[in-house]
Residue frames as a rotation matrix with the C-alpha (Angstrom) as fourth column:
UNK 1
-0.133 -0.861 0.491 -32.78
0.698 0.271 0.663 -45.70
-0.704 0.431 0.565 -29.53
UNK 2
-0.324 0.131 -0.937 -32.10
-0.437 -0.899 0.025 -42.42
-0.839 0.417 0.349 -31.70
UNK 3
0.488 0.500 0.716 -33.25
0.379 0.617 -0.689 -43.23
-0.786 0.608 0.112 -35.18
UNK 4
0.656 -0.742 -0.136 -29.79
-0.498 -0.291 -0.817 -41.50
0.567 0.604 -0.561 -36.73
UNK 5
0.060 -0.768 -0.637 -26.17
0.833 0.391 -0.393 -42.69
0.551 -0.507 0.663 -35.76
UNK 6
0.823 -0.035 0.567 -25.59
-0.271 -0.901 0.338 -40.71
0.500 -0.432 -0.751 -33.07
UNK 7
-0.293 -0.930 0.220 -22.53
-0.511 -0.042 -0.859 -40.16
0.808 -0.364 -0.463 -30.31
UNK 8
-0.100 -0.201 -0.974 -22.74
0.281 0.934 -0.222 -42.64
0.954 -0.296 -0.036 -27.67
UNK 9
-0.339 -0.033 -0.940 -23.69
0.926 0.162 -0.340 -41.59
0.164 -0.986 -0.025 -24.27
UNK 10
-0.991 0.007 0.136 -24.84
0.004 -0.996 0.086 -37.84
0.136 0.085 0.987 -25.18
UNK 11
-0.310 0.950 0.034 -28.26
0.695 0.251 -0.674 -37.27
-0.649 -0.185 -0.738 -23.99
UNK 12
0.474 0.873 0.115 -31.26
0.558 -0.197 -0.806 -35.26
-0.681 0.446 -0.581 -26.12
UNK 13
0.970 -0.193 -0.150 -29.83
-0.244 -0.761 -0.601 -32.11
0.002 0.620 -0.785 -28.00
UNK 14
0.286 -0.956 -0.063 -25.87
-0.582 -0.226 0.781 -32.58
-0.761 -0.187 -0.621 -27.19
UNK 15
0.136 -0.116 0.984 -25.89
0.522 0.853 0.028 -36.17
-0.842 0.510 0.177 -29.18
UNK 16
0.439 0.258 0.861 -27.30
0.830 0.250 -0.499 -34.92
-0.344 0.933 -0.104 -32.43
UNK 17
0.929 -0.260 -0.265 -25.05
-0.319 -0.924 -0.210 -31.09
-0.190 0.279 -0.941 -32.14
UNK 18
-0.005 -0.879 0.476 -21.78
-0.196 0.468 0.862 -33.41
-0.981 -0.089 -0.175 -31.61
UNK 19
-0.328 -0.204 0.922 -22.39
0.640 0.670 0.376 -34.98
-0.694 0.714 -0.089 -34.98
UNK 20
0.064 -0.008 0.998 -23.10
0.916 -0.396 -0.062 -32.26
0.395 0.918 -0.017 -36.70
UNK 21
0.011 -0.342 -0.939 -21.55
0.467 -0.829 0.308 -29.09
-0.884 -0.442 0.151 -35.61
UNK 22
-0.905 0.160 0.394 -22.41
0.150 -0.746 0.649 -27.22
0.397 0.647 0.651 -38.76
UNK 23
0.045 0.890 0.454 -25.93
0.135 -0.455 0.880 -26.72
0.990 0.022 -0.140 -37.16
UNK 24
0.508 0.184 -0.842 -24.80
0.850 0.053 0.524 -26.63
0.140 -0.982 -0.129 -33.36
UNK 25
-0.669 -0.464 -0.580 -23.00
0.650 -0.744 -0.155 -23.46
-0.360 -0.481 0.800 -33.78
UNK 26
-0.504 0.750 0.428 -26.16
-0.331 -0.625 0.707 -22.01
0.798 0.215 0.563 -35.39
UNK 27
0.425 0.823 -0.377 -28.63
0.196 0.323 0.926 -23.50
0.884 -0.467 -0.024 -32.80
UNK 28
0.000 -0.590 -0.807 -26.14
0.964 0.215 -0.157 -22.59
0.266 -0.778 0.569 -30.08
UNK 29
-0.909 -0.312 0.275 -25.84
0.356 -0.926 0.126 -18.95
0.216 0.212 0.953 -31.43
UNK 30
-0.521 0.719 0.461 -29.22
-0.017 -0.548 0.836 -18.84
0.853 0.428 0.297 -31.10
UNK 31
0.441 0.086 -0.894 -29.77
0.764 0.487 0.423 -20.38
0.471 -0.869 0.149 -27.87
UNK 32
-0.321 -0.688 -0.651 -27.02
0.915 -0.402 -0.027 -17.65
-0.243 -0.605 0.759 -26.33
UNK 33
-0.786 0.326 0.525 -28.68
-0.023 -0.865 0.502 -14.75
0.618 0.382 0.687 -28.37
UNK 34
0.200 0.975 0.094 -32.38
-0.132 -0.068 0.989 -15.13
0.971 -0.210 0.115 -27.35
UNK 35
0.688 0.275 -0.671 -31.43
0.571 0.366 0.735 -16.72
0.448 -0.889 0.095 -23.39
UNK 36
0.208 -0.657 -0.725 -28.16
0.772 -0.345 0.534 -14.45
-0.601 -0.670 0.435 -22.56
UNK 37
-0.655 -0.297 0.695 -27.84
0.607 -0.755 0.249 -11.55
0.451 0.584 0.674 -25.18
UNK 38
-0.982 0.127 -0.141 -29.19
-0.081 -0.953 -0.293 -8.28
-0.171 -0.276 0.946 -24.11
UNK 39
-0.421 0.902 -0.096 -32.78
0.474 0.309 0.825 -7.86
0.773 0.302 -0.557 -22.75
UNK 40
-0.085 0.489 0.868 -35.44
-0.899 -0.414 0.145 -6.47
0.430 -0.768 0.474 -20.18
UNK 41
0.873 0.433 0.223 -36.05
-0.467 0.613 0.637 -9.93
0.139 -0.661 0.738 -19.03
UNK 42
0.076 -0.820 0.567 -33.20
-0.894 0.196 0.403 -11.56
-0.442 -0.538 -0.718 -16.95
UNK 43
-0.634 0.018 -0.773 -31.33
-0.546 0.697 0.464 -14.84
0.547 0.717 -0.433 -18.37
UNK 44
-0.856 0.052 0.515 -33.13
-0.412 0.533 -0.739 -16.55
-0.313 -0.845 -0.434 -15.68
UNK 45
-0.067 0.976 -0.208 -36.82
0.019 -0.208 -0.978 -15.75
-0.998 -0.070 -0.005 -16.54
UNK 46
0.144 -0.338 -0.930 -35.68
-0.946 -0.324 -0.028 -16.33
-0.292 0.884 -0.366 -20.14
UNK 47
-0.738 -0.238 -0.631 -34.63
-0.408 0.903 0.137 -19.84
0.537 0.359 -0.764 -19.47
UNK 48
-0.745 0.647 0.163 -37.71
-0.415 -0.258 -0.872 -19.97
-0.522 -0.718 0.461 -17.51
UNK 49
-0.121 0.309 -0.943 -39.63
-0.955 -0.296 0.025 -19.67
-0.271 0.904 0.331 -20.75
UNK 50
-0.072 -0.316 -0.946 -38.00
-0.904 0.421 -0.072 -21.94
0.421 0.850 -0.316 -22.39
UNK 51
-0.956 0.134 0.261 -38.75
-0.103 0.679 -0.727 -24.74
-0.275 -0.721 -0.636 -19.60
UNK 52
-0.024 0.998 -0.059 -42.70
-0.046 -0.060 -0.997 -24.13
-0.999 -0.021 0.047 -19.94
UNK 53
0.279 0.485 -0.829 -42.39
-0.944 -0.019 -0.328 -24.09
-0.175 0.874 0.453 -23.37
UNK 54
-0.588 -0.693 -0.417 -40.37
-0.767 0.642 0.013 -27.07
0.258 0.327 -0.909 -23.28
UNK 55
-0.487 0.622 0.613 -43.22
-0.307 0.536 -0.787 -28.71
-0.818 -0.571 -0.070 -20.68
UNK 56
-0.123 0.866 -0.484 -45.60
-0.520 -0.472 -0.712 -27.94
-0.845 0.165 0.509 -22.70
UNK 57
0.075 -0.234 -0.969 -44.16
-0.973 0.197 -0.123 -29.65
0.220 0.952 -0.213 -25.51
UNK 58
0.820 0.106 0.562 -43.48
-0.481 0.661 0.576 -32.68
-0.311 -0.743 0.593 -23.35
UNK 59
0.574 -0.814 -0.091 -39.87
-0.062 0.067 -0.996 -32.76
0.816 0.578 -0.012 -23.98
UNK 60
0.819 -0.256 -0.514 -38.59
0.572 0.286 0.769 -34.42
-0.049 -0.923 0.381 -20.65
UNK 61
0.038 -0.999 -0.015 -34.77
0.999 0.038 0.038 -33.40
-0.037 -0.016 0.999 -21.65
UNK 62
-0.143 0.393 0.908 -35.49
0.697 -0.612 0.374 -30.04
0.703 0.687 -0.186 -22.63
UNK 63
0.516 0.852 0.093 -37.47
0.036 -0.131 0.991 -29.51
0.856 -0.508 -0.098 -19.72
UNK 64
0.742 -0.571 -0.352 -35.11
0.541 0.819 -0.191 -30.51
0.397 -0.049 0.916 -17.60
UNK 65
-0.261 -0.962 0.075 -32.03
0.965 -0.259 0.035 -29.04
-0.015 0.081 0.997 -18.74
UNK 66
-0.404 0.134 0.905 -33.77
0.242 -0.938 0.247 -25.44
0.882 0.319 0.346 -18.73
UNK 67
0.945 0.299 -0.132 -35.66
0.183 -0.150 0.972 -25.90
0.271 -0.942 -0.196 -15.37
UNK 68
0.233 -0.920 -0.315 -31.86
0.973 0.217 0.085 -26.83
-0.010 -0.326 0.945 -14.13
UNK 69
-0.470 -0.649 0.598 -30.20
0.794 -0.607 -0.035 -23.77
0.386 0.459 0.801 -15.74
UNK 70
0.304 0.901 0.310 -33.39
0.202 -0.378 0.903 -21.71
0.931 -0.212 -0.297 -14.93
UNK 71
0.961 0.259 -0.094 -33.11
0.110 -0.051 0.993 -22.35
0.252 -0.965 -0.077 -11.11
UNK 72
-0.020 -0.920 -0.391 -29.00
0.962 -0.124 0.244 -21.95
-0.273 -0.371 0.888 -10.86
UNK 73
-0.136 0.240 0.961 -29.88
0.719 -0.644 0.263 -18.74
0.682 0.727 -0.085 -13.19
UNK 74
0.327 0.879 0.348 -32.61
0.100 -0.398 0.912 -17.55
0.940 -0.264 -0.218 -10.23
UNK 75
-0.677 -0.722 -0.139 -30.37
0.017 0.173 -0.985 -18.57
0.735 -0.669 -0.105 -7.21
UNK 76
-0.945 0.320 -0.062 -32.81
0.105 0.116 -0.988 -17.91
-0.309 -0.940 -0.144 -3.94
UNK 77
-0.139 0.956 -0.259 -36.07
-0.826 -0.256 -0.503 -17.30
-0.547 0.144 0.825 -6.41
UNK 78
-0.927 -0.344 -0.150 -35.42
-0.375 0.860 0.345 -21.05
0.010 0.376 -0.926 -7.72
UNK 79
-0.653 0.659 0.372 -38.44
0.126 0.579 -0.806 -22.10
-0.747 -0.480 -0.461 -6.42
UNK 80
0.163 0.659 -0.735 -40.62
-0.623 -0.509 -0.594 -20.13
-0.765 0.554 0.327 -9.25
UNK 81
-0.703 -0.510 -0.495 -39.18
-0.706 0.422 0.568 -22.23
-0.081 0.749 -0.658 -11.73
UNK 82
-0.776 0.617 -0.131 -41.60
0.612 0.786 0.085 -25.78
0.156 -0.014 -0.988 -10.29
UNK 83
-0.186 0.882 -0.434 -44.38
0.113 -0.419 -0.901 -22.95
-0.976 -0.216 -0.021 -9.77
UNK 84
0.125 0.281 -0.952 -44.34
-0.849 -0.466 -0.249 -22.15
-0.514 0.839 0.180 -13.50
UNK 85
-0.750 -0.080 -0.657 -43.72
-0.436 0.806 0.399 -25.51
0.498 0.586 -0.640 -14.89
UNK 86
-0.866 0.488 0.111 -46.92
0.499 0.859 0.119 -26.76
-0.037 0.158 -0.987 -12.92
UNK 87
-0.068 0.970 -0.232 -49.10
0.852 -0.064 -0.519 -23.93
-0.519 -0.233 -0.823 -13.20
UNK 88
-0.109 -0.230 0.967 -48.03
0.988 -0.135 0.079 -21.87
0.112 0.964 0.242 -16.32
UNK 89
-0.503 0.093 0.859 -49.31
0.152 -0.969 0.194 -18.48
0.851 0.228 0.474 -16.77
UNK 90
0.478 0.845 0.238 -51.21
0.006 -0.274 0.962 -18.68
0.878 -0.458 -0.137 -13.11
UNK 91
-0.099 -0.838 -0.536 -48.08
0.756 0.287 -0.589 -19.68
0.647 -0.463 0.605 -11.67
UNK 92
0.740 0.577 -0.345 -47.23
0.669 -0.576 0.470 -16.88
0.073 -0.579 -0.812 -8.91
UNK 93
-0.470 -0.883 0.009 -45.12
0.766 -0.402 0.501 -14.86
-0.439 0.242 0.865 -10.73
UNK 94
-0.280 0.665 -0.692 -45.51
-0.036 -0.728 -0.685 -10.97
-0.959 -0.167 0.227 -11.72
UNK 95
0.449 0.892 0.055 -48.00
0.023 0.050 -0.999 -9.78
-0.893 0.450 0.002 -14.03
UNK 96
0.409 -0.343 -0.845 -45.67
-0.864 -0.445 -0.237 -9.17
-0.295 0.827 -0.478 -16.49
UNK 97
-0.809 -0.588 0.006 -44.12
-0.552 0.763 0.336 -12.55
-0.202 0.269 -0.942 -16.42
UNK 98
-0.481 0.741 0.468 -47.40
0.053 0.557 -0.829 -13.97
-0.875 -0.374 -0.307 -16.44
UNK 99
0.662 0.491 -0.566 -48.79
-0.373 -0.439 -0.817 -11.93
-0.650 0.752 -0.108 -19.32
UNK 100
-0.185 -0.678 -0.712 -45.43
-0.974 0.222 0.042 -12.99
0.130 0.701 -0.701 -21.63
UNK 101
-0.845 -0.018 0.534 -45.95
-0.026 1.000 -0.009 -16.98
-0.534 -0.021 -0.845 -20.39
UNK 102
0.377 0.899 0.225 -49.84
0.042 0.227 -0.973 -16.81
-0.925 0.376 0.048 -21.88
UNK 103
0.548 -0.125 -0.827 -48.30
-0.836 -0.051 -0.546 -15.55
0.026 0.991 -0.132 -25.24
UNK 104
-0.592 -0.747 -0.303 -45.38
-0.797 0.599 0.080 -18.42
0.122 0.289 -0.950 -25.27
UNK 105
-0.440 0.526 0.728 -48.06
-0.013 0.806 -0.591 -20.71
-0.898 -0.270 -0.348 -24.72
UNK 106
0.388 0.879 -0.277 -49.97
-0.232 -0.198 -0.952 -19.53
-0.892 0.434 0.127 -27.71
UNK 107
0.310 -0.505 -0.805 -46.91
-0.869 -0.494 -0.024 -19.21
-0.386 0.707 -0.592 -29.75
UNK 108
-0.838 -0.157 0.523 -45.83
-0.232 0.969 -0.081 -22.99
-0.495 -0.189 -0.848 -28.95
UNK 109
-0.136 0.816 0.561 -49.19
-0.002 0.566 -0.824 -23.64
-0.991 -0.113 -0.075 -30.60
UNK 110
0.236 0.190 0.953 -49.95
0.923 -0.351 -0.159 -21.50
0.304 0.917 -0.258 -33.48
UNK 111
-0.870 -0.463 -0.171 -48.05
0.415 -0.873 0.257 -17.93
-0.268 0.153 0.951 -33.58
UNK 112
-0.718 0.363 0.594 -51.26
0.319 -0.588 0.744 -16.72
0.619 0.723 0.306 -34.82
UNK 113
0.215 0.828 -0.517 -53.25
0.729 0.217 0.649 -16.99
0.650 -0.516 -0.557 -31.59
UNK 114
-0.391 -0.263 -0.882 -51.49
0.864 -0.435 -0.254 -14.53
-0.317 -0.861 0.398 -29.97
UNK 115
0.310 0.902 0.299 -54.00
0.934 -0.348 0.081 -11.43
0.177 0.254 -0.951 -30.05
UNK 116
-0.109 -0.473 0.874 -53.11
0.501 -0.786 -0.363 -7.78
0.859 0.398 0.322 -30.09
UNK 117
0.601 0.781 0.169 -55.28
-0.235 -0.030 0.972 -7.85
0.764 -0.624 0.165 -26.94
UNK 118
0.875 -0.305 -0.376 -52.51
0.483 0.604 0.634 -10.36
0.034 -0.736 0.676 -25.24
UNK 119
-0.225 -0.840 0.494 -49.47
0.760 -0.469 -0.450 -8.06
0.610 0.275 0.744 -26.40
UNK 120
0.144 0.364 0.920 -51.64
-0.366 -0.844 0.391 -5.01
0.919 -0.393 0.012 -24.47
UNK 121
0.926 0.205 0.318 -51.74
-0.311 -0.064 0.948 -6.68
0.215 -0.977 0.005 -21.47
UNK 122
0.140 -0.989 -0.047 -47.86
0.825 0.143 -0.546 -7.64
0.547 0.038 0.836 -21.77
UNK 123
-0.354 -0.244 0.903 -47.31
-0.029 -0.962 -0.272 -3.40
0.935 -0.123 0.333 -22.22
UNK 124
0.107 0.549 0.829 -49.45
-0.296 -0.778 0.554 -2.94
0.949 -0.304 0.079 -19.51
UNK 125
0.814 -0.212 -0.541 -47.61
0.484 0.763 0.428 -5.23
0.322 -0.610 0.724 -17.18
UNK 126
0.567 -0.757 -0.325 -44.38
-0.409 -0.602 0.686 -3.64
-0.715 -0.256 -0.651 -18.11
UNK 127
-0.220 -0.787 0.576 -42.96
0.699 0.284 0.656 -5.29
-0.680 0.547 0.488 -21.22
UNK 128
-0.414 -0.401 -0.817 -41.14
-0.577 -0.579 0.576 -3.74
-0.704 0.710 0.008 -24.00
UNK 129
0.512 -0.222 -0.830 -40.52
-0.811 0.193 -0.552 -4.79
0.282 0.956 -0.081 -27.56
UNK 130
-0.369 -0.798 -0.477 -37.85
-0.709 0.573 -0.411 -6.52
0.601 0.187 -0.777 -26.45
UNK 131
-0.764 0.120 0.634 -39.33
-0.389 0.698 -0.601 -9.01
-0.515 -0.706 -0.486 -24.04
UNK 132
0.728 0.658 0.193 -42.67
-0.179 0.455 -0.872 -9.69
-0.662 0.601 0.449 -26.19
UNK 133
0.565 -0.122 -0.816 -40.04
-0.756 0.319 -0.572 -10.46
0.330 0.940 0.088 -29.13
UNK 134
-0.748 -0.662 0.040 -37.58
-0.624 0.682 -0.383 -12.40
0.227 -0.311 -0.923 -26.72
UNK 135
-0.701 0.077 0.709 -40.56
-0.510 0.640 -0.574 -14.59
-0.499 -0.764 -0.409 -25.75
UNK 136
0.447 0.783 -0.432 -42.15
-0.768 0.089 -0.634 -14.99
-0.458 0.616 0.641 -28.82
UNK 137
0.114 -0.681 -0.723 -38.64
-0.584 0.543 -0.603 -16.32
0.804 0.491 -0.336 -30.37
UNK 138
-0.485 -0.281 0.828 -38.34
-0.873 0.092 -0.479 -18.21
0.059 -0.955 -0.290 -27.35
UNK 139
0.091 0.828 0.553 -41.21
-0.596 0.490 -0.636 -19.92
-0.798 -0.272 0.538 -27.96
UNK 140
0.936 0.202 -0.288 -40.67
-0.351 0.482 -0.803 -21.03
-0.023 0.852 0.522 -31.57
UNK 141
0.090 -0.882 -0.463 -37.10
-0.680 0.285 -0.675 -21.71
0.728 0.375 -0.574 -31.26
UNK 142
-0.784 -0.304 0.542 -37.70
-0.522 0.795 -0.309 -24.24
-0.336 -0.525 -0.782 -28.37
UNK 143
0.486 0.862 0.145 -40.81
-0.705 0.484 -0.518 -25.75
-0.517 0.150 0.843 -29.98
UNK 144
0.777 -0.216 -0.591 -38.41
-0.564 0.177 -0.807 -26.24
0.279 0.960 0.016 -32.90
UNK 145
-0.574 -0.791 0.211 -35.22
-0.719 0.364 -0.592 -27.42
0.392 -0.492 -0.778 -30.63
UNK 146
-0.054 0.693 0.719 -38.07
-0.541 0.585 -0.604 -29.98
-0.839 -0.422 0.343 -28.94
UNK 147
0.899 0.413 -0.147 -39.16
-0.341 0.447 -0.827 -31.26
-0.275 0.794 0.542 -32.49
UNK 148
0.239 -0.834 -0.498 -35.44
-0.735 0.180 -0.654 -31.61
0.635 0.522 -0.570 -33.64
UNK 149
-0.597 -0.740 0.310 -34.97
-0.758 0.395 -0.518 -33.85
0.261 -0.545 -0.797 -30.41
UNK 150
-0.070 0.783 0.618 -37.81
-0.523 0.499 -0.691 -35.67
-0.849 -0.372 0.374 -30.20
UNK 151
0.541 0.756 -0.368 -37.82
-0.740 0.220 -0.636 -36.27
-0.400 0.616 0.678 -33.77
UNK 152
0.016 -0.995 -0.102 -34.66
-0.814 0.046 -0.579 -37.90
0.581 0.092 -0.809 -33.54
UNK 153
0.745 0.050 -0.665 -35.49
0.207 0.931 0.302 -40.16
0.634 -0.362 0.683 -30.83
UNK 154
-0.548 -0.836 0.025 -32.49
-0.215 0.112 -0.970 -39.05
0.808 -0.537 -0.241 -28.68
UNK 155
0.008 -0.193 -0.981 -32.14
0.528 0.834 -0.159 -40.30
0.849 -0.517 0.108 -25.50
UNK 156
0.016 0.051 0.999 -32.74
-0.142 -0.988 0.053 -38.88
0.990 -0.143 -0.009 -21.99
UNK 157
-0.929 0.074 -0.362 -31.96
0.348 0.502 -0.792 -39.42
0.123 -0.862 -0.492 -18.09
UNK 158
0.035 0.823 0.567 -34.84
0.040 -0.568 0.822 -39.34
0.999 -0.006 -0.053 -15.95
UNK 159
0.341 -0.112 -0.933 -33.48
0.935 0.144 0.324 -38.66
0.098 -0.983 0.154 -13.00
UNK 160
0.986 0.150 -0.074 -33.82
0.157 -0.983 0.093 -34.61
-0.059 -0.104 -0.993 -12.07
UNK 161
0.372 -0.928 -0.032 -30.04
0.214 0.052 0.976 -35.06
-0.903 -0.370 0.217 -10.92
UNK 162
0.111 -0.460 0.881 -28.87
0.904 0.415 0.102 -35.87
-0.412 0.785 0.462 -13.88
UNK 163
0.722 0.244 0.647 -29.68
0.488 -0.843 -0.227 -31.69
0.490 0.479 -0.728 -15.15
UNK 164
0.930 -0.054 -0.363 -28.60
0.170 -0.813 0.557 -30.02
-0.326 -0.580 -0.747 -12.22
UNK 165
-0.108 -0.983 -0.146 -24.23
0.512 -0.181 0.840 -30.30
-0.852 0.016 0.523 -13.42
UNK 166
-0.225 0.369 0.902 -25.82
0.973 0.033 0.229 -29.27
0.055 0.929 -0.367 -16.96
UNK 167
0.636 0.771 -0.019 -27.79
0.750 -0.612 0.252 -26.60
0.183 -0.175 -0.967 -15.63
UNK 168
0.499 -0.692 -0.521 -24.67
0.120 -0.540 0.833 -25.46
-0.858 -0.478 -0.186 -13.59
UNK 169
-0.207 -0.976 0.073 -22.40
0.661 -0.084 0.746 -25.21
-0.722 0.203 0.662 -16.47
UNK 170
0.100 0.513 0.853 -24.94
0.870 -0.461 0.175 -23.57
0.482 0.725 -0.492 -19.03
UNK 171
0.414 0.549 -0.726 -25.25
0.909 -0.197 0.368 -21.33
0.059 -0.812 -0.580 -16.29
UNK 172
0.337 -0.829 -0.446 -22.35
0.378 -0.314 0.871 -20.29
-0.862 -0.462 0.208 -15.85
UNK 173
-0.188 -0.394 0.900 -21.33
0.495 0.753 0.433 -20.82
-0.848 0.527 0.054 -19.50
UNK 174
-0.004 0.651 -0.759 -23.99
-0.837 -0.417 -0.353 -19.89
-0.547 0.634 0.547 -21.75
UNK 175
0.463 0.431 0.775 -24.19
-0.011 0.876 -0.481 -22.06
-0.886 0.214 0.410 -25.06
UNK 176
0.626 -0.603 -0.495 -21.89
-0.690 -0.132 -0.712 -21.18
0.364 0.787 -0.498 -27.53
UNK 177
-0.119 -0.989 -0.090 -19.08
-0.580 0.143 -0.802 -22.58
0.806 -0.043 -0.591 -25.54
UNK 178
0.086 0.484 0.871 -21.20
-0.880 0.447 -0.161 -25.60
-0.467 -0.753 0.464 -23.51
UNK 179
0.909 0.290 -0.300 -21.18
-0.415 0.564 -0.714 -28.39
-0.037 0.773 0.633 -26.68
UNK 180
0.054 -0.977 -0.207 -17.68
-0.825 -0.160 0.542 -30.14
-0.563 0.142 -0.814 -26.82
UNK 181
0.575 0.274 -0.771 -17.14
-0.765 0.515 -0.387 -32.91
0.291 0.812 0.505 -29.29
């Protein structure tokens, strides 16, 4: 049971943006910036991220709804999605994804652990600027989007199903214009 009034029947994040839509079109904007605005890394492998960081966080709904989105996103490379959500940065994905999951792991922790050392072996994978900053923000803005739903108590199926129409419409969608009241 959430531990605010919330909307009826809205699972994790959707509940607590309904009732206040003065912060769901910021947290949306940001969501649609960082996972579908211009980048070297596809939205896929973006909402990718944000899955593993969600895991990581143990944020079932989160998790979830980004694996979902993630794997419509990826379309025949779907499968990478349950390779990186159970084996993170060893997952079998390329070096460059690999190198950018260690840092979103670190970042999810303490932003300071990431080493100048882990940014080199990013570059030397093949990320830019832009991908080490999309996956840094990536990281803190679902740690924070985790904390805001967890701390809330919202509510969550737990039945995989339950993502996959979610996934599909984000997909499609993005997140500006996914939230209806």
């Amino acid at each position: 049971m959430p531990h605010i009034q919330l909307p009826e029947g809205l699972p994790g994040i959707v509940g607590p943006m309904v009732a206040y839509p003065e912060t769901e079109k910021h947290l949306n904007g940001l969501a649609d910036a960082l996972l579908r605005g211009p980048s070297s890394l596809t939205p896929g492998e973006r909402e990718m991220i944000a899955a593993y960081v969600s895991a990581c966080n143990e944020c079932n709904f989160c998790t979830q709804l980004h694996a979902s989105t993630a794997r419509h996103l990826l379309g025949t490379a779907s499968g990478m999605v349950d390779q990186v959500l159970l084996k993170g940065a060893q997952a079998p994905v390329s070096e460059k994804l690999q190198a950018l999951l260690e840092i979103a792991a670190k970042v999810r922790v303490d932003g300071r652990r990431v080493t100048a050392e882990d940014v080199a072996r990013a570059r030397q994978a093949g990320a830019d600027d832009k991908a080490i900053h999309d996956t840094v923000l990536i990281a803190a803005a679902f740690s924070m989007y985790t904390r805001y739903v967890d701390g809330l108590a919202t509510w969550a199926p737990n039945e995989p199903a339950a993502y996959d129409e979610m996934g599909a419409v984000i997909a499609e969608n993005g997140y500006s214009r996914t939230i209806h009241g």
